[in-house]
C-alpha positions in Angstrom: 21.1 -2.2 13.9 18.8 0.7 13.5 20.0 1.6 10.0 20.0 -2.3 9.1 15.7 -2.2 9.5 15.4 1.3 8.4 16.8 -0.2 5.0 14.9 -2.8 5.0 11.6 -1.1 5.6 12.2 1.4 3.1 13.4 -1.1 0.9 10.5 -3.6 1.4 8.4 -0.7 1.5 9.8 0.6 -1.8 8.5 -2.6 -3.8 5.7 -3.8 -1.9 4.0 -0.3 -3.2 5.8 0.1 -6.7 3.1 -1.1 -9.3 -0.2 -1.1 -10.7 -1.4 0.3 -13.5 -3.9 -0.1 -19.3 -3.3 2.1 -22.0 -4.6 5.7 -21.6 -3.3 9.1 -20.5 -4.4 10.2 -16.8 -5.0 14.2 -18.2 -7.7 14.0 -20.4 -10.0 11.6 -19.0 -13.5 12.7 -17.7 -14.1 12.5 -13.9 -16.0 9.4 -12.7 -19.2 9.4 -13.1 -22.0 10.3 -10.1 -23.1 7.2 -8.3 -25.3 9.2 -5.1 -27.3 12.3 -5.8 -27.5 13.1 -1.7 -25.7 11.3 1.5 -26.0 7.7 1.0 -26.5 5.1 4.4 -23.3 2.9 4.6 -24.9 0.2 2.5 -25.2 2.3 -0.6 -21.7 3.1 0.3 -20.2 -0.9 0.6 -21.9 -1.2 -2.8 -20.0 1.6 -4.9 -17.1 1.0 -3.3 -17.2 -3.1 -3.6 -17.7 -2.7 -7.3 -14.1 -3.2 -7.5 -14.5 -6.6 -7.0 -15.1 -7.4 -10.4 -11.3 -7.2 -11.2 -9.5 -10.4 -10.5 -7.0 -9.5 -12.6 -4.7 -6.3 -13.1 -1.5 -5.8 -15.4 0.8 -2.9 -15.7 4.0 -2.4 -18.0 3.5 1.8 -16.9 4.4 3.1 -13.5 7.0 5.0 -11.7 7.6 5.1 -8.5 9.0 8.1 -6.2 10.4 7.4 -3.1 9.6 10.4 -1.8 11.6 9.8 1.7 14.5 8.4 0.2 16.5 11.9 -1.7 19.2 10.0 -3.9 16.9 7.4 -5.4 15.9 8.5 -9.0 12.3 7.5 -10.3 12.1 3.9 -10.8 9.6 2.1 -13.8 8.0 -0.9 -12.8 5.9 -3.6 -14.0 3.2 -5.8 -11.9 0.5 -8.6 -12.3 -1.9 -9.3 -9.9 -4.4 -11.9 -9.3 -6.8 -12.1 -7.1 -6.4 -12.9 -3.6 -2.9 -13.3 -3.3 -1.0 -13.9 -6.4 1.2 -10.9 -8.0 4.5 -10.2 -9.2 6.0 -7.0 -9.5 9.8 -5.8 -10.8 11.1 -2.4 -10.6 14.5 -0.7 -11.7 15.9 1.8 -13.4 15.6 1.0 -17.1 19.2 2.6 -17.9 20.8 1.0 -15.2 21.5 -3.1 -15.4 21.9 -5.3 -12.6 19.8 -2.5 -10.7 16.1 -4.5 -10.7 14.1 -5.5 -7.6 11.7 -8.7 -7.5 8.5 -9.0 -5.8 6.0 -11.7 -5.8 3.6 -13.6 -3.7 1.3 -16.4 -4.1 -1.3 -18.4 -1.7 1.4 -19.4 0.7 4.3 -17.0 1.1 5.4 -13.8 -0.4 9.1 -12.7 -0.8 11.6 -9.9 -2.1 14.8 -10.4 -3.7 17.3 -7.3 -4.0 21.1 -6.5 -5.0 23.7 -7.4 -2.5 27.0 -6.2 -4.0 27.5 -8.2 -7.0 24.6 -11.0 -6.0 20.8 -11.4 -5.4 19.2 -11.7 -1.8 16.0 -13.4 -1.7 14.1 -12.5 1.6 10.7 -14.6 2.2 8.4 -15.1 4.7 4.8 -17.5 4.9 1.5 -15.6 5.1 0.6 -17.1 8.3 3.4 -16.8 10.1 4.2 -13.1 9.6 0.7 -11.7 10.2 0.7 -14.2 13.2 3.6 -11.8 14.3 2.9 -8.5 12.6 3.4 -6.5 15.7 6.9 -7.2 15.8 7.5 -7.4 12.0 9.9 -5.3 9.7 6.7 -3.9 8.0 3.4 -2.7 10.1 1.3 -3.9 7.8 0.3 -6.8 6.1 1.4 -6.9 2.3 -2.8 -6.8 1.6 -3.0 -3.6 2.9 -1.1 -2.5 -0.1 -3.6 -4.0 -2.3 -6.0 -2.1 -0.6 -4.4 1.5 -1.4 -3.8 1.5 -4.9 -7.9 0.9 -5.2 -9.1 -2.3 -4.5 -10.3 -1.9 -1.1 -13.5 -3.6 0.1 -16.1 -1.8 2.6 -17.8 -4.4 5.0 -20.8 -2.7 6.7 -20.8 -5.5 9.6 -17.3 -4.3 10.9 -18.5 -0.2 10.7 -17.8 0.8 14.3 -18.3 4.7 13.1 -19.7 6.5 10.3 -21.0 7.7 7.6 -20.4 10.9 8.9 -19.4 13.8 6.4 -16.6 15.4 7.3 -16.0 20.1 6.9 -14.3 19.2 3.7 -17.1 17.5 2.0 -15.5 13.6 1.9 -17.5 11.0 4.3 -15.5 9.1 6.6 -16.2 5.4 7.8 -14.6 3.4 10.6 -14.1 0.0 10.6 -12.6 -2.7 12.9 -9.9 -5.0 11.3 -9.4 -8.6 13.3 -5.8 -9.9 13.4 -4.1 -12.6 15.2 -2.2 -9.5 17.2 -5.1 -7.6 18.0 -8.2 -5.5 16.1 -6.5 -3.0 14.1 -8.9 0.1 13.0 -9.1 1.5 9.4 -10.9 5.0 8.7 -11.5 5.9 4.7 -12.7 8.7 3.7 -14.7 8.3 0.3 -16.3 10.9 -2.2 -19.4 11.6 -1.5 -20.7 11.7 -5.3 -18.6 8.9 -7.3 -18.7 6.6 -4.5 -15.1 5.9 -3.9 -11.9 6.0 -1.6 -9.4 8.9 -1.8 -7.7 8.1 1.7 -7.0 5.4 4.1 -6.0 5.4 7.7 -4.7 2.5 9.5 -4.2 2.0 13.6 -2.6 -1.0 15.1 -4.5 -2.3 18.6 -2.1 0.0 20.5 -3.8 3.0 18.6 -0.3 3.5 16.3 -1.4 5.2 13.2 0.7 2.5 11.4 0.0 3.1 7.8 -2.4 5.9 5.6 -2.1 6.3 1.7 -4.3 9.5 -0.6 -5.2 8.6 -4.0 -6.0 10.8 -6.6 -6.9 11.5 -10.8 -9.4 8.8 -10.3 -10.7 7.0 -13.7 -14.0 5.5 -14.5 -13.5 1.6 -16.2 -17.1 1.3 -17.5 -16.1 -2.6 -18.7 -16.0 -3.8 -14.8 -17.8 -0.5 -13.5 -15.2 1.1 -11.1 -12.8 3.9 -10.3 -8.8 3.0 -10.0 -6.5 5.8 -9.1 -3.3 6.6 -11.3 -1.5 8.2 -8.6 -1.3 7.2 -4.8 1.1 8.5 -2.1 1.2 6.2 0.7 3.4 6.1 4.1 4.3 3.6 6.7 4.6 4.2 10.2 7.0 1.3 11.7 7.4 0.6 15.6 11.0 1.6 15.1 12.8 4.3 12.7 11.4 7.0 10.2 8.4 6.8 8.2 8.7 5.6 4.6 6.9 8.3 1.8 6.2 6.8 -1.6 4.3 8.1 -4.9 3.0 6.1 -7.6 2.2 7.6 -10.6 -0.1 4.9 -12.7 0.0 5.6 -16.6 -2.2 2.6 -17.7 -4.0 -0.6 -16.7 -4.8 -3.7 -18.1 -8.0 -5.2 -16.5 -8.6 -8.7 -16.1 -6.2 -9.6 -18.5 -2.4 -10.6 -17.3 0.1 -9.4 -19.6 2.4 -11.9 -19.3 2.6 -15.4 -20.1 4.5 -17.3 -17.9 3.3 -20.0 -16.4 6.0 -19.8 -13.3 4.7 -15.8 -13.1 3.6 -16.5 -9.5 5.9 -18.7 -8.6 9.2 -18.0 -5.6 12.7 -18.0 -7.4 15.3 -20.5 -6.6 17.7 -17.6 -5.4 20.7 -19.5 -3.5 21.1 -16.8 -1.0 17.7 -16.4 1.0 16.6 -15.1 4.3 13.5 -16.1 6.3 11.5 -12.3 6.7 10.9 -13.6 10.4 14.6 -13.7 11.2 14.7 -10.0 10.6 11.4 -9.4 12.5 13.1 -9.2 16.6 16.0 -7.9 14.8 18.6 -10.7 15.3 19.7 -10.5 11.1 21.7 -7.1 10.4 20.8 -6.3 6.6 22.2 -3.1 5.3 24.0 -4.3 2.1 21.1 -3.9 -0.4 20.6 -1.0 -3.1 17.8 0.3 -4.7 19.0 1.1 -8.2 22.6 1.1 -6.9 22.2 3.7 -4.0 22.3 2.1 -0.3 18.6 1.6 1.1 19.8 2.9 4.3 20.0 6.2 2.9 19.1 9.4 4.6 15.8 10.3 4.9 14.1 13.5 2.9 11.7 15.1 5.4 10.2 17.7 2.5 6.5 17.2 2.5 3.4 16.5 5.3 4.2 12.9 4.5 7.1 12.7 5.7 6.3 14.7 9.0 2.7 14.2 9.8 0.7 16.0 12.5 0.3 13.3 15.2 0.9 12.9 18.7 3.5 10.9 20.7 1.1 7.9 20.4 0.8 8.3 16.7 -3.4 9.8 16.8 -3.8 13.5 14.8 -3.4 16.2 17.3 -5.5 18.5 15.6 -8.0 18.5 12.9 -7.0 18.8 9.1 -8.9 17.8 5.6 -5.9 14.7 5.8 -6.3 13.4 9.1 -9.4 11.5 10.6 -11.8 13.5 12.9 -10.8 11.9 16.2 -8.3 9.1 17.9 -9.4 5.6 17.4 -12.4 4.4 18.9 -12.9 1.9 22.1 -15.7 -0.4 21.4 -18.0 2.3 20.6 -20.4 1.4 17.8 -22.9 3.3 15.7 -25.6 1.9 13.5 
């Protein structure tokens, strides 16, 4: 049973993180340009960050994905829409390799995932609702949003801030925030540059203080059409109640802003796959799944532990044990706040 959910959490995982990126090469462009000349108050801050709102759309035909916890799984290309809140669509394979892709998609009501299963498609699907109504329990410890979040378009509120800004020894500012949920208040720390105004890392707890999720993103461009920084390459890692964590990188060749590259009108719509599973099935464990490949290599596969993100520096209860330039400052915080 415990290699049927570790696949499925890497291979959910895998896809829920494999996309994003328009047309221009990461080396040569110029770093973002300076938004704060000295500390800026936590308003200043939800402002630079928040300018991401002004994309509702984002295309890519451009990225690769590493699994960087899965060893036999070559780099995989993928392409993704997005719309804004929920709709996007993203596919991944191996492009010399048929009968190898992976399907992604989600819309207002339900998101789903549909993999190889021997020589047919699995369709695996839950409702919005219902799986962040049970996300303490679920396959994945964190809401498919959250995803959203790390390849750039997080938001800052300042009315949830329960710490912060404080600048950190290596120069980045970190923020606190609570996160309501029907299991419990989850709490998220970013840390943000302190001169372009953005957010390199993010940090998530669950209400038990788990560090569930945290993703780094880095080579930052400037989009001076909706005035904000995306990242073109993000390494992010789960942390789920049960098994090992799951490292993925992204590396984001090009965008396409507010334009969808793709004309389909069904784009956002749940395939009619004949054999489907309900997500919340596998959420207590009572469905076994351990048939499905990810670009024909078993998503149970043994893990790589070669890099900090795969063996982070935490203790039993999942809080940093010590202080590093990649870890917050302190363990989550019990209804302290700080104005």
């Amino acid at each position: 049973m415990h290699d049927a959910r570790t696949g499925m959490i890497y291979a959910l995982g895998f896809i829920l993180c494999a996309g994003c990126a328009r047309t221009v090469t990461v080396s040569n462009t110029p770093p973002p340009p300076v938004v704060f000349q000295e500390t800026p108050d936590i308003n200043g801050l939800a402002a630079a960050i928040n300018r991401s709102d002004a994309i509702r759309e984002l295309s890519t035909n451009s990225a690769k994905v590493d699994v960087l916890s899965m060893s036999a799984v070559p780099t995989l290309s993928a392409t993704m829409h997005l719309q804004r809140e929920r709709n996007f669509r993203l596919k991944a394979s191996v492009p010399i390799i048929m009968g190898t892709g992976i399907d992604l998609g989600s819309n207002s009501q339900e998101f789903w995932f549909e993999v190889p299963e021997g020589m047919t498609q699995t369709l695996y699907h839950a409702n919005h609702d219902q799986y962040s109504r049970n996300l303490d329990r679920a396959i994945l410890p964190v809401d498919p949003s959250w995803m959203m979040e790390a390849i750039g378009l997080a938001r800052l509120d300042p009315h949830t801030v329960i710490s912060g800004p404080v600048t950190r020894t290596d120069g980045l500012i970190e923020v606190r925030t609570a996160v309501p949920s029907a299991v419990g208040t989850y709490q998220r720390v970013c840390f943000i540059e302190p001169s372009a105004g953005y957010i390199t890392h993010l940090f998530l707890y669950s209400p038990d203080q788990r560090l569930v999720a945290k993703s780094f993103a880095s080579e930052h461009e400037y989009f001076s059409e909706v005035d904000t920084v995306l990242p073109h390459q993000i390494k992010i890692e789960l942390f789920p109640a049960s098994g090992p964590p799951l490292a993925l990188q992204l590396s984001v060749a090009s965008y396409s802003i507010n334009q969808l590259l793709s004309g389909d009108p069904q784009l956002f719509a749940m395939p009619t796959t004949t054999n489907r599973v309900d997500l919340m099935q596998l959420a207590g464990g009572q469905t076994p799944f351990g048939n499905a490949t990810i670009a024909g290599v078993p998503a149970s596969s043994p893990v790589r532990g070669t890099s900090a993100w795969a063996s982070p520096t935490t203790t039993a209860a999942g809080t940093p044990s010590t202080y590093s330039a990649t870890a917050p400052t302190g363990p989550p915080l019990r209804g302290i706040r700080y104005e």
